[in-house]
N, C-alpha and C positions, 0 to 999 in steps of 0.2 A: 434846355438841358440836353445834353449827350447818352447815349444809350445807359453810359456805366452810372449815371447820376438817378437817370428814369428806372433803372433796374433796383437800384439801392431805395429807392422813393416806393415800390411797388412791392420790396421785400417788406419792410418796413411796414406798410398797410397788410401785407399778408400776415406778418407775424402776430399783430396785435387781433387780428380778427379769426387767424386759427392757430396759432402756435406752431412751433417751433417742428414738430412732427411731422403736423399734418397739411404744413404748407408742401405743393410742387411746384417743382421747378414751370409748371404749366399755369399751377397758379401767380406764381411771380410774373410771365414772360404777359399773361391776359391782362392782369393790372399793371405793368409795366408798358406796357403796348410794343413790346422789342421781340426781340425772335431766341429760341433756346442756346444757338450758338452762343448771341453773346453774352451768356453770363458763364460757358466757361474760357472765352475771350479774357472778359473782364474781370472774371472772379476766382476763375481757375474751377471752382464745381459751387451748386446750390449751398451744402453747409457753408462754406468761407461767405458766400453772399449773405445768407441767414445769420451768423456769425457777427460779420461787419454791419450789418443793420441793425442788429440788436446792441451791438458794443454804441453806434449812435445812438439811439432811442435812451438809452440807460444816460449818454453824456448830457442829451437834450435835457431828459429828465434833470438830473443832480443839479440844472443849473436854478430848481427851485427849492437846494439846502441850503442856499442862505439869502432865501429870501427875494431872488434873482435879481440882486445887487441894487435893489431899488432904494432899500436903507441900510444903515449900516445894523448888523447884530449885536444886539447888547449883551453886556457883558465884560470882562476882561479873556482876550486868550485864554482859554486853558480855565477861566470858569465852571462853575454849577449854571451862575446863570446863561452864558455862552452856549453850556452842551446841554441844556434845557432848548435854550432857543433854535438849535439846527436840528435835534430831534424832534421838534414842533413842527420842523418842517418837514423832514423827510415820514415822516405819522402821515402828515396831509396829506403826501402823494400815495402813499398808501390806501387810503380811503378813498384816493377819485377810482371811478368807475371805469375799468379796460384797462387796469394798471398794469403798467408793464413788470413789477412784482410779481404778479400769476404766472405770467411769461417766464421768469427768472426762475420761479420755483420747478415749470419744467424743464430749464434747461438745467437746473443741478440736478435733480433726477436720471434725465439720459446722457451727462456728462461724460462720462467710462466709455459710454459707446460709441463716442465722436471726438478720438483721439486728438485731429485734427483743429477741432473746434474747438476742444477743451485749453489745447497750449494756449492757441488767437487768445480765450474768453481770461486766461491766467493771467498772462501779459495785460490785458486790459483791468483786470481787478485788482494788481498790483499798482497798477499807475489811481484807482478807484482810491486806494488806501490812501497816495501821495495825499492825491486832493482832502480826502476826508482830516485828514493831522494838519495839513493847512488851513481846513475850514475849521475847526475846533482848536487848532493851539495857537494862530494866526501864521503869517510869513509867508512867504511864496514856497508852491509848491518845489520849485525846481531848488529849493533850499534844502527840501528837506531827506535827509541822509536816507542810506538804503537801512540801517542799523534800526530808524525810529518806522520806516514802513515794516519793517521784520516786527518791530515789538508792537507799539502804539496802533500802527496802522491797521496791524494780523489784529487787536482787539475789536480797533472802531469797524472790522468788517464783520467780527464775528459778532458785535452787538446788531451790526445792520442785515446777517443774514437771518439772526434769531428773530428778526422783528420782522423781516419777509416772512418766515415760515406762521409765526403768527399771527400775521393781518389776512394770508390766505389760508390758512386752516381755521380758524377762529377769531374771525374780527370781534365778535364782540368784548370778548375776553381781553383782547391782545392789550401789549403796553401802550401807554402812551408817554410824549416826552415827562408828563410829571412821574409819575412812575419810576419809570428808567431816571431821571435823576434822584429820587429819592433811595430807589437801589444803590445809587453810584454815591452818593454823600455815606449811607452806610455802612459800604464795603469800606469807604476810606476812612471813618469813624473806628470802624473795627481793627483796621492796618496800623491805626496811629497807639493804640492804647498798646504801653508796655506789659 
């Protein structure tokens, strides 16, 4: 690996081990084994490296919402049982231990203050949306409109930010996929009665 790969490899371990705050740029350059130059060489400053590491870690992660394509999700598209089943998983990764979830809850917390980091992590959440309306209504991501990431997508993130804020303030409490579908058959129970 190249400085810029060892550096993003070294954020990455930092992030998850102190967060987003309390990582330095000294910390990164010690577990990177690279020099402070190059991370604003390659990254232009610490936040955009912190930033770009955490936008991986989240990509790494999601690739265990469906299951990590080892079978196929059951269900039909656009399901109860479908949005049962990828909320079963992303629950899961909620509950592993060092979840990068904790991580995320700080970074929407000091988002206002890291102008910079906040557009990077926007950008990155809106493509978050794509994938999620692909993994729950099926089709390829790159099908799917900017119209249904505004609607559909702006939902499936704000079900997935709610369930961040409650697996790290309150796991025990929190939802789990039966739950949240059992909300979701209600809400549309109640939309459908004239």
């Amino acid at each position: 690996m190249g400085h810029r790969e060892d550096l993003l490899a070294g954020a990455k371990r930092c992030l998850l081990a102190k967060g987003f705050v309390r990582t330095t740029a000294r910390d990164i350059v010690g577990e990177s084994g690279t020099n402070l130059a190059s991370i604003g060489y390659h990254y232009g400053s610490k936040d955009a490296l912190l930033a770009q590491a955490y936008i991986e870690l989240v990509e790494e992660m999601a690739v265990a919402f469906d299951g990590g394509g080892a079978v196929e999700l059951p269900g039909e598209p656009g399901s109860l049982d479908r949005f049962r089943a990828v909320w079963s998983n992303v629950v899961a990764t909620m509950r592993e231990p060092g979840s990068v979830w904790r991580l995320s809850a700080e970074i929407v917390a000091i988002g206002d203050r890291l102008p910079e980091v906040r557009d990077h992590l926007a950008r990155a959440q809106r493509e978050g949306a794509r994938g999620l309306v692909s993994l729950l209504m099926g089709g390829r991501e790159e099908d799917v409109t900017d119209e249904t990431v505004d609607t559909l997508g702006a939902f499936y993130l704000t079900v997935l930010m709610g369930l961040m804020a409650q697996w790290t303030f309150d796991p025990d409490s929190a939802s789990d996929a039966d739950r949240l579908t059992e909300g979701l058959r209600r809400v549309i129970e109640g939309a459908t009665k004239s």
